[in-house]
C-alpha positions as CSV (number, residue, x, y, z in Angstrom):
1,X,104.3,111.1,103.8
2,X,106.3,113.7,101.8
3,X,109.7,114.1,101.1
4,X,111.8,116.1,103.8
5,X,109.4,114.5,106.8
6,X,111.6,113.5,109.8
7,X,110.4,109.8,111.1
8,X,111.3,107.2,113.3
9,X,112.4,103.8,111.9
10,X,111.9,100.7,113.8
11,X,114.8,99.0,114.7
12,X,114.1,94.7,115.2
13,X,116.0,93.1,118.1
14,X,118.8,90.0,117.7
15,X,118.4,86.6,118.7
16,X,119.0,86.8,122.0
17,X,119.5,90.3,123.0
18,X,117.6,91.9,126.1
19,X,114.6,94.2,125.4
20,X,114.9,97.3,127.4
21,X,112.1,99.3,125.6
22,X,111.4,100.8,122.4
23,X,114.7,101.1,119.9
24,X,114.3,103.4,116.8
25,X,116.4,105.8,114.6
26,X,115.4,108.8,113.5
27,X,116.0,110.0,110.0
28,X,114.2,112.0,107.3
29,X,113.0,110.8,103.7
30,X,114.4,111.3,100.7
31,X,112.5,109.3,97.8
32,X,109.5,107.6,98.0
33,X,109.1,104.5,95.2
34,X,106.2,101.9,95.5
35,X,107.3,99.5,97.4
36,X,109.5,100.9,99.9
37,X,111.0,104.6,101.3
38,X,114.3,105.8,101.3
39,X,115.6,107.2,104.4
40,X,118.5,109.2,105.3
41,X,120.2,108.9,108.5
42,X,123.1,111.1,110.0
43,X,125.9,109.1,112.5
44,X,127.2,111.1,115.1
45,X,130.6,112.1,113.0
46,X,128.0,114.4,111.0
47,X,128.3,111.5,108.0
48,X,125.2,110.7,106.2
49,X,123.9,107.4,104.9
50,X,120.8,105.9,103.2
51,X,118.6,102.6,103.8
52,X,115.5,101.8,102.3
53,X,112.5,100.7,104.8
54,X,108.9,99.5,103.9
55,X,105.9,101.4,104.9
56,X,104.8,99.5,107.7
57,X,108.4,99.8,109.7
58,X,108.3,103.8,109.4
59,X,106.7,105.7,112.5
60,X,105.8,108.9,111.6
């Protein structure tokens, strides 16, 4: 993984809620640190933000 790569995060379902396939956003990485990535996302009001994922939730 390198900085600038655009992935797909995996997004966990509630309690409760109906599966109706796969559910992922897609968002590309700004910082990697050793225990997790950072990832940022854009909303659809063009508005960026930034969550932190481990390794093994990141599809490249």
């Amino acid at each position: 993984m390198e900085i600038g790569t655009l992935v797909k995060v995996d997004i966990p379902y509630k309690l409760g809620e109906r599966r109706q396939g796969e559910r992922y956003k897609v968002g590309k990485i700004v910082g990697i640190y050793s225990n997790f990535v950072l990832i940022e996302f854009q909303t659809k009001a063009n508005e960026t933000y930034k969550e932190c994922y481990r390794d093994s939730e990141v599809i490249l």
